[in-house]
ROVO-686366 format. One record per atom (N, C-alpha, C): atom name; z, x, y; residue in three letters. Coordinates in nm, 4 decimals, m for minus. Layout:
REM residues N
name,zz,xx,yy,resn
CA,Z,X,Y,Ala
...
REM end
This chain:
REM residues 92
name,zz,xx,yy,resn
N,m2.0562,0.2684,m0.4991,Unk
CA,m2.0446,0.1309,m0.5443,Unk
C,m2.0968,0.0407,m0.4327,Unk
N,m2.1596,m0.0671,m0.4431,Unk
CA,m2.2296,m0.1480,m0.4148,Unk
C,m2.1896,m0.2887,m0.3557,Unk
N,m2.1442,m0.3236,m0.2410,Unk
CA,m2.0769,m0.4414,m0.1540,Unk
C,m2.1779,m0.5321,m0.2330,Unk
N,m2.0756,m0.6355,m0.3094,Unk
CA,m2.1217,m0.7442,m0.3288,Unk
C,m2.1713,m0.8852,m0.2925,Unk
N,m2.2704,m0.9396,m0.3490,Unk
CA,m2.3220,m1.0639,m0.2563,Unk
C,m2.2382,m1.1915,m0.2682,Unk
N,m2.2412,m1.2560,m0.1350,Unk
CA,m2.1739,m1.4117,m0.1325,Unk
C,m2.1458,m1.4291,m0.3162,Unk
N,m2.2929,m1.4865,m0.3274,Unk
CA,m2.3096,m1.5690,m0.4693,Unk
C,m2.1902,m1.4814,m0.5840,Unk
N,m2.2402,m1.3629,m0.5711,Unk
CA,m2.1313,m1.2572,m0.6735,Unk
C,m2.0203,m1.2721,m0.6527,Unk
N,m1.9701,m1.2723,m0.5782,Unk
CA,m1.8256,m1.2862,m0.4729,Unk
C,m1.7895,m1.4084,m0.5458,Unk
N,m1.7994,m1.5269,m0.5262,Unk
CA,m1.7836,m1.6556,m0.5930,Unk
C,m1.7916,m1.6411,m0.7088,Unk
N,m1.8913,m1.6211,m0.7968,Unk
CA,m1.8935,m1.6142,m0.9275,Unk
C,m1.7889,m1.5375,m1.0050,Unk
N,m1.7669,m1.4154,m0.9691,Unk
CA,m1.6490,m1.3417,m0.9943,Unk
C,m1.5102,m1.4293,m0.9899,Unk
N,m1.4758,m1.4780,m0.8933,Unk
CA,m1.3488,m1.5443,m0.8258,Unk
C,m1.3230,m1.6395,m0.9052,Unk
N,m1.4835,m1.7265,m0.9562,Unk
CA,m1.4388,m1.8151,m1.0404,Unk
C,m1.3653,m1.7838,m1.2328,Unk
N,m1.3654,m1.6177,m1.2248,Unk
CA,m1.3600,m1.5930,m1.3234,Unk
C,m1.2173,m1.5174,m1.3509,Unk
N,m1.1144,m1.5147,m1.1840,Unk
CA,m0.9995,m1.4979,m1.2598,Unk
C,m0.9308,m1.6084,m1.2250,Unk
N,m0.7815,m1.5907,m1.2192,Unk
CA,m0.7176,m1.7136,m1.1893,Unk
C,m0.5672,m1.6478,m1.1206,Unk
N,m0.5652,m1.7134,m1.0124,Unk
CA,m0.4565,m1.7073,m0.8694,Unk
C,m0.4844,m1.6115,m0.7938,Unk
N,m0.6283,m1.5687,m0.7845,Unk
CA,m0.6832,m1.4842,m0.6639,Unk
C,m0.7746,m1.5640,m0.5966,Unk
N,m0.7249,m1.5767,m0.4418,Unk
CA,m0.7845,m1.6010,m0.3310,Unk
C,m0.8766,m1.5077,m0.2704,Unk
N,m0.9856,m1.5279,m0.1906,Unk
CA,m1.0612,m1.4248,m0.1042,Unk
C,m1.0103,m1.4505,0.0269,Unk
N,m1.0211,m1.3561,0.1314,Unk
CA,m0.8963,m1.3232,0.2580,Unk
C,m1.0238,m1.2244,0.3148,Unk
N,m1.0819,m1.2652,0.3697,Unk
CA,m1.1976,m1.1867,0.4393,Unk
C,m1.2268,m1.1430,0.3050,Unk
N,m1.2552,m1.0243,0.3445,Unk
CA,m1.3245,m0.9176,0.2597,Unk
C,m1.2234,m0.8357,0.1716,Unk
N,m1.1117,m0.8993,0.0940,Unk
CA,m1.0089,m0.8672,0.0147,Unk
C,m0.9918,m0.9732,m0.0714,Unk
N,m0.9479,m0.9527,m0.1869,Unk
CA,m0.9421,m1.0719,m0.2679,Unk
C,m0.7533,m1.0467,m0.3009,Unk
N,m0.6937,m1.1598,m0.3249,Unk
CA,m0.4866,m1.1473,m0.3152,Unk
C,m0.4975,m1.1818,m0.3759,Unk
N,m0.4424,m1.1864,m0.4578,Unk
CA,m0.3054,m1.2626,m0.5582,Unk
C,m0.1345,m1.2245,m0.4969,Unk
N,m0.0347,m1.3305,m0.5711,Unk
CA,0.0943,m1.2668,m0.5988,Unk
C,0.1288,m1.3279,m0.7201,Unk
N,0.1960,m1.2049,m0.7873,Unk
CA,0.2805,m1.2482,m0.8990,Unk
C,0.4083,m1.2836,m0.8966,Unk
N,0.4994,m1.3228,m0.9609,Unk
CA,0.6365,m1.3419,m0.9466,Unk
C,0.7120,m1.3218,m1.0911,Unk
N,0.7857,m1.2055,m1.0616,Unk
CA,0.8347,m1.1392,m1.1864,Unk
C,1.0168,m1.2008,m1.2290,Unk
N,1.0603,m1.1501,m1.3291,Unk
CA,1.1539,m1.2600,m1.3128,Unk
C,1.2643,m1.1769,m1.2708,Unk
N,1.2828,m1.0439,m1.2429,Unk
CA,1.3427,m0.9535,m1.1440,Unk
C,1.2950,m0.8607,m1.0624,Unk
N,1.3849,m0.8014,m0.9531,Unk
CA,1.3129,m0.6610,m0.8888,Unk
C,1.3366,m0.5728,m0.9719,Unk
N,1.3836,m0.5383,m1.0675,Unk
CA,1.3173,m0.4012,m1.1435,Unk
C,1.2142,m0.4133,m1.2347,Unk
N,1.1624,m0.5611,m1.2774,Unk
CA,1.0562,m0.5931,m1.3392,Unk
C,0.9366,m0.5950,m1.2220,Unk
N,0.9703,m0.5973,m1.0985,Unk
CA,0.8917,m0.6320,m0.9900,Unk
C,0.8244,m0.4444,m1.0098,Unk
N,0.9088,m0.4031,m1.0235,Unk
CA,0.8604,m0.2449,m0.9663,Unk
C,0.7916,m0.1412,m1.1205,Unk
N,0.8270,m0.2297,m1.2420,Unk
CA,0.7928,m0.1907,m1.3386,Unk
C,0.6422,m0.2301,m1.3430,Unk
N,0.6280,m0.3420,m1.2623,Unk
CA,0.4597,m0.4209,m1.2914,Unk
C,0.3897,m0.3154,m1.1984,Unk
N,0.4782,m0.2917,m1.0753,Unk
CA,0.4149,m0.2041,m0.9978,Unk
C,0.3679,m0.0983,m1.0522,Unk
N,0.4550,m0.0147,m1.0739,Unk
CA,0.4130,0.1191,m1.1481,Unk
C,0.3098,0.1202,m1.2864,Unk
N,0.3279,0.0121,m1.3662,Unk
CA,0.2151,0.0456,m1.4370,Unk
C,0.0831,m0.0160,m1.3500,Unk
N,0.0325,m0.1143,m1.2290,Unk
CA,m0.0579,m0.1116,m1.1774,Unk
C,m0.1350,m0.0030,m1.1056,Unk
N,0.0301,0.0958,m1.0928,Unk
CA,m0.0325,0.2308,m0.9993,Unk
C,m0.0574,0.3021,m1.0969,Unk
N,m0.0718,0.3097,m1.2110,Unk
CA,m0.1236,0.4416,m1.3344,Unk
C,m0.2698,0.3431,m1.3496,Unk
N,m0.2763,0.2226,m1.3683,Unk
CA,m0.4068,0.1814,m1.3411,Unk
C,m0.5285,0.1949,m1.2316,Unk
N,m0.4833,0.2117,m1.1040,Unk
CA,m0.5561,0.2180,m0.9705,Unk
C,m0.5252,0.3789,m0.9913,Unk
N,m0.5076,0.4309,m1.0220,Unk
CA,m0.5113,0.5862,m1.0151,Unk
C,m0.6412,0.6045,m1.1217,Unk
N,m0.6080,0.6006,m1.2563,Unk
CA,m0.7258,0.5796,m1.3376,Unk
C,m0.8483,0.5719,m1.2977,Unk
N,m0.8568,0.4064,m1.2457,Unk
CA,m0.9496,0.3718,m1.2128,Unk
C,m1.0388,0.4434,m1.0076,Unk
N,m0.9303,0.5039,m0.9656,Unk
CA,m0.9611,0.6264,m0.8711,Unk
C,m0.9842,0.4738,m0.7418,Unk
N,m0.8934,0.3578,m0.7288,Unk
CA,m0.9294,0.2405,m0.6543,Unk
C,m0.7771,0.1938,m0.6414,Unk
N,m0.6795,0.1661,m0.5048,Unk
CA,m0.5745,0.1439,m0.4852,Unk
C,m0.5577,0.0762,m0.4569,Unk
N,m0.4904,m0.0697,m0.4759,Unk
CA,m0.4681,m0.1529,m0.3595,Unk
C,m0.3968,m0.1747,m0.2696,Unk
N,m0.3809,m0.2552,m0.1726,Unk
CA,m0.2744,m0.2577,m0.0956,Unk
C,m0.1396,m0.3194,m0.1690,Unk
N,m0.0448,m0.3050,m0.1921,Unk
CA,0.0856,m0.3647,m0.2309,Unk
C,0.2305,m0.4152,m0.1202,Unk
N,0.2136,m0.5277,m0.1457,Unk
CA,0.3139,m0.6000,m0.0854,Unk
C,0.4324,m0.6392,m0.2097,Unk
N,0.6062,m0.5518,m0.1712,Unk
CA,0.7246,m0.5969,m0.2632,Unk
C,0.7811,m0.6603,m0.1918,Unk
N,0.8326,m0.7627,m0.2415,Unk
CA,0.9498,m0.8813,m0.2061,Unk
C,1.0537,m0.9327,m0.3353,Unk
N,1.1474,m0.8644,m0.3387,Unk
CA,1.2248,m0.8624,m0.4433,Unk
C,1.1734,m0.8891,m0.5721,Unk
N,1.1145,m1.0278,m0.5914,Unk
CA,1.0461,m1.0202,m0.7469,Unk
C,0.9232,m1.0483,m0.7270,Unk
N,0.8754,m1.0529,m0.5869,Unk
CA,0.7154,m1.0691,m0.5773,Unk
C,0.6375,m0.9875,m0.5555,Unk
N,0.5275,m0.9745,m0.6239,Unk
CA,0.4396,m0.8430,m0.5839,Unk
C,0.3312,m0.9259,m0.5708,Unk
N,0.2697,m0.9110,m0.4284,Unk
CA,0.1556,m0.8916,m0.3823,Unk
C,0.0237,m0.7918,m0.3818,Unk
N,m0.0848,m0.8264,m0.4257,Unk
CA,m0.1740,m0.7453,m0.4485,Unk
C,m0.3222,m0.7743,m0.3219,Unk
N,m0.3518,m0.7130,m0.2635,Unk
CA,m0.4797,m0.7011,m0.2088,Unk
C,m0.5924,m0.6365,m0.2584,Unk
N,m0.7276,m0.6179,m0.2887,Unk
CA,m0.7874,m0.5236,m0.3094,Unk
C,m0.9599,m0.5363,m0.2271,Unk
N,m0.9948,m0.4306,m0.1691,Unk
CA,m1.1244,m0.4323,m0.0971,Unk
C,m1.1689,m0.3002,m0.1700,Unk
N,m1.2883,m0.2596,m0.1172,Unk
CA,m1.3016,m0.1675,m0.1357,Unk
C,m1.4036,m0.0962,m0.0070,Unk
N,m1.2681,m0.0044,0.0691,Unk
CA,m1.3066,m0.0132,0.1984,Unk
C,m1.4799,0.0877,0.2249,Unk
N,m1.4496,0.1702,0.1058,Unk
CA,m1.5921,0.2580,0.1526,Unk
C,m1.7706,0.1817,0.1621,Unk
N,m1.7415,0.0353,0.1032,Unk
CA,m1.8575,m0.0108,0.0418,Unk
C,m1.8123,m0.1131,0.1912,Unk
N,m1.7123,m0.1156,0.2569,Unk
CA,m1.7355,m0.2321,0.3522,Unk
C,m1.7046,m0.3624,0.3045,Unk
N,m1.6106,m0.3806,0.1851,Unk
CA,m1.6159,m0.4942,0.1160,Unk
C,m1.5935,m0.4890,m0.0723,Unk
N,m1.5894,m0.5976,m0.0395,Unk
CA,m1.5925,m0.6667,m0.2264,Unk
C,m1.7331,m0.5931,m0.3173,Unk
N,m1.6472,m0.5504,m0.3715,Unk
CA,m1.7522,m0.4838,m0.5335,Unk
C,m1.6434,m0.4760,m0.6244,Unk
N,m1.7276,m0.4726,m0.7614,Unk
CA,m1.6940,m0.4721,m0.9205,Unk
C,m1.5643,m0.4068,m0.9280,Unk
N,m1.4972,m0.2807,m0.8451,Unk
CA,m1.4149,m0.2305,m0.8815,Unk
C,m1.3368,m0.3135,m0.8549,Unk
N,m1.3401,m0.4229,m0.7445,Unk
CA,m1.1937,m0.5091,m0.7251,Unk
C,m1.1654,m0.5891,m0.8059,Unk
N,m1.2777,m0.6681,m0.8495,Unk
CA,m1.2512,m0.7356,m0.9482,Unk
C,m1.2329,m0.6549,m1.1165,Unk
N,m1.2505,m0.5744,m1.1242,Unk
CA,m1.2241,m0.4886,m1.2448,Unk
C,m1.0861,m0.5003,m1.2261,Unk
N,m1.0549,m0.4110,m1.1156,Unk
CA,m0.8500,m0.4126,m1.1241,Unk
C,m0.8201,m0.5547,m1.0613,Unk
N,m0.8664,m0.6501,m1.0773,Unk
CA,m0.7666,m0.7492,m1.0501,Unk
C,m0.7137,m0.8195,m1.1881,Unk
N,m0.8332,m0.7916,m1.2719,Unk
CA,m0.8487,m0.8440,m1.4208,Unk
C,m0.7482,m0.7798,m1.4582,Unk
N,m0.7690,m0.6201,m1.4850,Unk
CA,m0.6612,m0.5124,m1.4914,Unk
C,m0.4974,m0.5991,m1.5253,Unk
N,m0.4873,m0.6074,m1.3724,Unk
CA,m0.3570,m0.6244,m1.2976,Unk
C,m0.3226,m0.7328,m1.3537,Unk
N,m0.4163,m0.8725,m1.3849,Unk
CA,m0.3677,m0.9823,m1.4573,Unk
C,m0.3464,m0.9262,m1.6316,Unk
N,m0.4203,m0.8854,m1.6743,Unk
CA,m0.3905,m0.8577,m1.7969,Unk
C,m0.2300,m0.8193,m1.8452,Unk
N,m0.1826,m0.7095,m1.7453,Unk
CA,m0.0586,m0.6601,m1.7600,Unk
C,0.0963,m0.7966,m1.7629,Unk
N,m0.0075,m0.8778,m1.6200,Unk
CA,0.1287,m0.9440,m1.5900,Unk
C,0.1321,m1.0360,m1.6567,Unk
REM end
């Protein structure tokens, strides 16, 4: 997979909503309305990043889940991050 350009990078970003870029990682956090809903979002994100063979980093805070995603082999941002970030919003 293929490190994406500035312009792509932006264009993408403008296409989800409550993800920031953080260097070369794009975040979000969600806020669930408990911690066992916190860990339920989790787990179905991890049958997704397994799927999709792309993990992100995860940050829990009782009902907040934090998401990072790079994709370290490409050195950066490509399609797969933004694929599972879409993913990850879809669910929540």
């Amino acid at each position: 997979m293929n490190k994406l350009a500035e312009a792509e990078i932006t264009a993408q970003l403008e296409q989800l909503s409550g993800w920031i870029r953080r260097g070369d990682e794009i975040v979000r956090s969600y806020k669930l309305a408990s911690f066992p809903a916190a860990i339920a979002f989790v787990t179905q994100v991890g049958f997704l990043a397994e799927a999709a063979a792309h993990h992100p980093d995860i940050d829990i805070r009782y009902n907040q889940v934090t998401l990072a995603l790079t994709t370290h082999d490409a050195g950066g941002l490509t399609e797969k991050d933004f694929a599972l970030a879409a993913a990850a919003d879809e669910l929540f």
